[in-house]
C-alpha positions as CSV (number, residue, x, y, z in Angstrom):
1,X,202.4,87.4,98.2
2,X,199.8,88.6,100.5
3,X,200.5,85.2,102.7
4,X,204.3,85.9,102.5
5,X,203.1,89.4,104.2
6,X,201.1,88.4,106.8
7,X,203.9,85.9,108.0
8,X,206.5,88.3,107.8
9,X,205.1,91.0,109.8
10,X,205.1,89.0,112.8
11,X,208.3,88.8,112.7
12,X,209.1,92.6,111.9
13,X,206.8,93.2,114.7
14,X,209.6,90.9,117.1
15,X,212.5,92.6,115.5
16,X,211.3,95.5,116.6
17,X,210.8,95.1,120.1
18,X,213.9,93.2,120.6
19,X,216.6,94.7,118.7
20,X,214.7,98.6,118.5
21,X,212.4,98.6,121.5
22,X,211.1,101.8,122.0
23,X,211.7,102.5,125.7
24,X,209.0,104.6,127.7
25,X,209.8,107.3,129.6
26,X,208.1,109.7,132.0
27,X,208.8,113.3,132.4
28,X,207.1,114.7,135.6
29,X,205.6,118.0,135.3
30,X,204.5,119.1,139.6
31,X,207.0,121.3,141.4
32,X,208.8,121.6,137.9
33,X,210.4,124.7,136.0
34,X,208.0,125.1,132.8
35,X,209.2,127.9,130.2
36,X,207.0,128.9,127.4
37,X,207.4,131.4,124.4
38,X,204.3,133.0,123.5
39,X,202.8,132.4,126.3
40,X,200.4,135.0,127.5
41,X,198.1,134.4,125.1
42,X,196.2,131.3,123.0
43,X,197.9,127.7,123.0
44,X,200.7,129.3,125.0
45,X,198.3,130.4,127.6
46,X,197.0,127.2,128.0
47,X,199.9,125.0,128.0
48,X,201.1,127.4,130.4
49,X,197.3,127.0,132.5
50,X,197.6,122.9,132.0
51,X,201.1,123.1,133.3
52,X,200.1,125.2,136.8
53,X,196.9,123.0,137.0
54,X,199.7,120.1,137.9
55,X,201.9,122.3,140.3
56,X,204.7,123.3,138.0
57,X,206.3,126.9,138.6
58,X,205.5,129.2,135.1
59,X,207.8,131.4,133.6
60,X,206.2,132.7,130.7
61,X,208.1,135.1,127.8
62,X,206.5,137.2,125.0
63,X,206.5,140.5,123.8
64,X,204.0,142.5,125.1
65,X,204.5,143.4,128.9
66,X,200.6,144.0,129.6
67,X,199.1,140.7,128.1
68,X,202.5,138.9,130.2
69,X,201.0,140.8,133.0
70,X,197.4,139.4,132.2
71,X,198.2,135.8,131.5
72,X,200.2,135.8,134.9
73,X,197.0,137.2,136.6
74,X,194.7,134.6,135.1
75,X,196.9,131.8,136.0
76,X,197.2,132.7,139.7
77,X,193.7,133.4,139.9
78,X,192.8,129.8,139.2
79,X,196.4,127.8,140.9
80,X,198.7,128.7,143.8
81,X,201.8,128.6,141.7
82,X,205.1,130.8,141.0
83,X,204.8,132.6,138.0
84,X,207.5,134.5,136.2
85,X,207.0,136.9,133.2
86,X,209.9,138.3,130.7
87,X,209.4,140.9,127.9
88,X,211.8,139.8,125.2
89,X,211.5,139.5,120.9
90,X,212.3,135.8,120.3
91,X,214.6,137.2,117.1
92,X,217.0,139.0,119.7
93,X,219.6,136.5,121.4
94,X,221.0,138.7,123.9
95,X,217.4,139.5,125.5
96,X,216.4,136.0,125.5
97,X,219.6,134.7,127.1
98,X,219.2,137.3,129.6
99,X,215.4,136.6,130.2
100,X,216.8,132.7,130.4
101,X,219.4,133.5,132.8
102,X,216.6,135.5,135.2
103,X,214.7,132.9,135.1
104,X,216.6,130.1,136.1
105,X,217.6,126.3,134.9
106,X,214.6,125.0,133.0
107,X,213.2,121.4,133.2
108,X,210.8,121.7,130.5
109,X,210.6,124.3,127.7
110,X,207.9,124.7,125.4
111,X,209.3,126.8,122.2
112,X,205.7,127.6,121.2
113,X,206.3,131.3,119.7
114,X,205.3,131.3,115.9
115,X,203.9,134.0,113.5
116,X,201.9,133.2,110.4
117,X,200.7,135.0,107.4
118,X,199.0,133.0,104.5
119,X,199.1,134.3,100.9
120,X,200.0,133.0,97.7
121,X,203.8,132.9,97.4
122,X,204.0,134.6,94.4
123,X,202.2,137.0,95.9
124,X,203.6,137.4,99.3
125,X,206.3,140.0,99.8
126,X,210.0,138.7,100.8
127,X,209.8,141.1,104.1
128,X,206.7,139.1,105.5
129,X,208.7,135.7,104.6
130,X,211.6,136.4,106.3
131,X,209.5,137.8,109.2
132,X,208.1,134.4,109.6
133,X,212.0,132.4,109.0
134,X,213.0,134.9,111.9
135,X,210.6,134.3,114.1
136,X,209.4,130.8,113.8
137,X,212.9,129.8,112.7
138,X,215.8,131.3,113.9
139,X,213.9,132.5,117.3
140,X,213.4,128.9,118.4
141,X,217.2,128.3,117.6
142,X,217.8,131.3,119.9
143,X,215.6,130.4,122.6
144,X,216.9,126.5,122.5
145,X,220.6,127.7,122.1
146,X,220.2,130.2,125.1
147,X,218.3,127.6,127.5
148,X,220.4,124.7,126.8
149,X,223.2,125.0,129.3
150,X,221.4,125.5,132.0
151,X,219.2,122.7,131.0
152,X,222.6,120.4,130.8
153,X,223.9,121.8,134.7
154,X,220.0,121.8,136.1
155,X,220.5,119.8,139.4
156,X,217.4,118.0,139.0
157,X,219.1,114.9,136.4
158,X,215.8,113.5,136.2
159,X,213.8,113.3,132.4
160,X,214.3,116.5,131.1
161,X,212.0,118.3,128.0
162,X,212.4,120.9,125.0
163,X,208.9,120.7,123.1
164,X,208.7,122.3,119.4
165,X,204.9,123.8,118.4
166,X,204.6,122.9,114.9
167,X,201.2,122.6,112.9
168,X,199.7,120.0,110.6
169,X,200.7,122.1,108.0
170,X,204.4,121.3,109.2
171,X,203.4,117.7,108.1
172,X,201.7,118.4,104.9
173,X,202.0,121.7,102.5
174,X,198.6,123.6,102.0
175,X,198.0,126.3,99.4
176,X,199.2,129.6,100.1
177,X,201.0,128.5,103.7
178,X,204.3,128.2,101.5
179,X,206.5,129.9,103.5
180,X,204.8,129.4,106.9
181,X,205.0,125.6,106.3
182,X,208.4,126.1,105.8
183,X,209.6,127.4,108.9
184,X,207.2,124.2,110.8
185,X,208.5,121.6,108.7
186,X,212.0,123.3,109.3
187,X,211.3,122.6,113.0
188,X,211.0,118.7,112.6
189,X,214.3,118.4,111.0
190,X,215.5,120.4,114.1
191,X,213.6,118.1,117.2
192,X,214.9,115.0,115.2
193,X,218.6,115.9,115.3
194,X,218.5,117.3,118.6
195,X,217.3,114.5,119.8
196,X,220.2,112.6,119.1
197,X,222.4,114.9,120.1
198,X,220.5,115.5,124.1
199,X,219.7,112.1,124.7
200,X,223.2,111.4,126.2
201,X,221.4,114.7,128.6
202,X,218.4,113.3,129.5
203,X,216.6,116.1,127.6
204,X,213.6,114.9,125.0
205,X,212.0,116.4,121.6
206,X,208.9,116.7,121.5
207,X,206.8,118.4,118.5
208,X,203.5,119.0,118.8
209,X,201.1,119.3,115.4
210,X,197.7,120.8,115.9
211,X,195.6,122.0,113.4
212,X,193.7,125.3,112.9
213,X,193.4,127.0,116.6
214,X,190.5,129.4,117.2
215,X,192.5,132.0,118.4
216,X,193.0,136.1,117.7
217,X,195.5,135.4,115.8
218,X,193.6,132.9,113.3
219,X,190.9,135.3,112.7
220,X,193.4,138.1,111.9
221,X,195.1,135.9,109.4
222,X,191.4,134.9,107.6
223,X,191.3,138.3,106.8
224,X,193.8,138.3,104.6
225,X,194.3,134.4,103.6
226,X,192.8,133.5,100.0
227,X,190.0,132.1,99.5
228,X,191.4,128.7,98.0
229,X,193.1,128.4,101.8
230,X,189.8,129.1,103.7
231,X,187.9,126.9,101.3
232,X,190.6,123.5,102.3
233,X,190.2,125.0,106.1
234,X,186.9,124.9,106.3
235,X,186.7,121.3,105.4
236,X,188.5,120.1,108.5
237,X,186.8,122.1,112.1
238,X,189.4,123.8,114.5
239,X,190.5,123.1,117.7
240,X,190.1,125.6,121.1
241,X,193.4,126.2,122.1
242,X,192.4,124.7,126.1
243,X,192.2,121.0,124.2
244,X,195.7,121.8,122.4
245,X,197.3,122.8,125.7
246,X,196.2,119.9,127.8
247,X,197.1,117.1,125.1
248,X,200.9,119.1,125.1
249,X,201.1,118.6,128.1
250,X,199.8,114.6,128.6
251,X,202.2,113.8,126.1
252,X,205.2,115.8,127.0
253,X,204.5,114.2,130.2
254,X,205.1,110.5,128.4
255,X,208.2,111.6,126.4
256,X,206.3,111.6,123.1
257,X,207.9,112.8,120.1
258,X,205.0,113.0,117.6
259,X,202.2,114.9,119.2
260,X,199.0,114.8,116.6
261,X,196.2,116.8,118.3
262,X,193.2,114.4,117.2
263,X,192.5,111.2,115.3
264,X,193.1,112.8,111.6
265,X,196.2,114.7,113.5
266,X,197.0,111.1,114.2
267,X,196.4,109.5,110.9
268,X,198.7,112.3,109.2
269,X,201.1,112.0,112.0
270,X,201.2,107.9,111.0
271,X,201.2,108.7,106.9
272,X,204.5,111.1,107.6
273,X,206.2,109.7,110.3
274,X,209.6,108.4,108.4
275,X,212.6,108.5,110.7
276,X,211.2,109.9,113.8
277,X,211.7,108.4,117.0
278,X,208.9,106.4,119.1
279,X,209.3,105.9,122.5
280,X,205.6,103.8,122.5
281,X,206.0,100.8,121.5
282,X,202.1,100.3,120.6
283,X,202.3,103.3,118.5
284,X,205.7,101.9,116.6
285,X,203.6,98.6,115.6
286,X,200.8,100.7,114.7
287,X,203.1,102.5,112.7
288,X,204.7,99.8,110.7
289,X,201.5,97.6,109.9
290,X,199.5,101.1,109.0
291,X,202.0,103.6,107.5
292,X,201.0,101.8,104.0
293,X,196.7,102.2,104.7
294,X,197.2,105.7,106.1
295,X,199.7,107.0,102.8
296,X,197.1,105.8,100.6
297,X,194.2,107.8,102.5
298,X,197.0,110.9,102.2
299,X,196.8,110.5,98.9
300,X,193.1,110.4,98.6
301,X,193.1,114.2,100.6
302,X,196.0,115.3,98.6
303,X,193.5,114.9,95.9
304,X,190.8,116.1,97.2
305,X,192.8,119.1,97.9
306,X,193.4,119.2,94.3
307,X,190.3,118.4,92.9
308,X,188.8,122.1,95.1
309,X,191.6,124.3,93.3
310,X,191.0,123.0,90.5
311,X,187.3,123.9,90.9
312,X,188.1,127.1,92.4
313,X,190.3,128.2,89.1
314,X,187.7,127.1,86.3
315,X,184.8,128.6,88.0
316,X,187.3,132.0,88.8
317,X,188.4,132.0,85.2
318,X,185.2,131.7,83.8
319,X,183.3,134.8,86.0
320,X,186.3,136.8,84.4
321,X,185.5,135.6,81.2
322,X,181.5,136.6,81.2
């Protein structure tokens, strides 16, 4: 049986780059259009810094107009590039199509917006879910739906970008991120069908998963996320949101769909990649002879994952108990 594997996999290997072959493509990024949601702070920041740092015009939108005004200060400090700002709430079409409009036909645009609140979902109150659906959700279909025409009648044709910013906990669930897991895994589903329906466009998904970021908003959220959660979080070190920004932007650059932020990133990334496109053809082998090693060292996390709440819940029940 194992012989009968190793000679067929040459041949799935052939198959593949015959009758599939991933094609590469490359998206340029200097004297570009690059629009990014939640950008005047943390990952957006820096996406938004990487992008100038290769001579791509900024337009940046968020809510508040004085950190907008900030981020647009910092980045022309440090690159001599066009920078746009817009005050607009992702959850509110009209201001977003009108911000869109302003702004001008869009070769790449980063959807990177994204509110979080972790707590136990029995616990956490329908107002803060729906907060999270609304903005993590439905404000990336309103951004996408607003940019998208002018995205289709751009008069630059060449490779064109929409990028999605998930989180590894869009790949894989993680106690008491519930309902914040399901707005990123939400966002998968979304970059894989729009992908097939913009190709015929020249316009390409991309979804980027980091992990933790040390940003505000992370500390914020630890104040309030339960201890199970910061137990599991503190197993795996975070990421500074500068590394995040300039691996975006790399890989957006080579038309990646998948964007894993680090080698576990990358390991999850090959455990749960299923049906998603691969434009690398490297990275498609590596996903077919691997996806079986790299499930089976899911698994062994999954229950490692386990094994700490169940530690957590004896040792909590029996302080209550004494």
């Amino acid at each position: 049986m194992v012989l009968f594997g190793l000679l067929l996999l040459p041949i799935l290997l052939l198959l593949l780059y015959f009758i599939v072959r991933p094609r590469p493509i490359n998206i340029p990024i200097k004297n570009r259009h690059v629009f990014i949601t939640g950008g005047s702070m943390g990952i957006g920041l820096a996406i938004a810094k990487q992008a100038a740092s290769e001579g791509a015009r900024i337009s940046l939108l968020a809510r508040s107009v004085d950190r907008l005004q900030k981020a647009k200060e910092s980045i022309c400090q440090a690159y001599e590039v066009e920078v746009s700002i817009f005050s607009a709430d992702v959850r509110d079409y009209d201001a977003v199509e009108r911000a869109i409009k302003e702004a001008g036909p869009i070769d790449v645009l980063v959807v990177n917006h994204g509110v979080y609140y972790m707590e136990e979902f029995e616990t956490q109150g329908l107002d803060v879910m729906k907060t999270m659906v609304d903005v993590n959700l439905m404000g990336s279909f309103n951004v996408i739906k607003a940019a998208l025409p002018l995205m289709k009648d751009r008069k630059d044709k060449g490779p064109a970008s929409i990028a999605l910013m998930s989180s590894m906990a869009g790949q894989a669930g993680i106690y008491g991120f519930a309902a914040y897991s399901a707005t990123k895994f939400g966002l998968r589903g979304l970059a894989e069908a729009l992908q097939q329906e913009l190709l015929v466009n020249n316009i390409h998904l991309s979804i980027i998963f980091p992990p933790v970021t040390e940003t505000s908003g992370i500390e914020q959220a630890r104040e309030r996320m339960p201890e199970i959660t910061k137990i599991i979080l503190e197993s795996s070190p975070g990421m500074k949101a500068e590394e995040v920004g300039k691996i975006t932007i790399q890989s957006i650059k080579s038309g990646s769909f998948s964007i894993p932020c680090r080698l576990d990133g990358r390991a999850v990334a090959i455990a749960t990649a299923g049906l998603s496109p691969q434009t690398s053809f490297l990275m498609a082998s590596i996903e077919v002879v691997f996806a079986g090693l790299f499930r089976f060292v899911a698994l062994l996390l999954q229950w490692r994952g386990y094994e700490i709440i169940e530690k957590y819940n004896y040792s909590h029940k029996k302080q209550q108990v004494e």
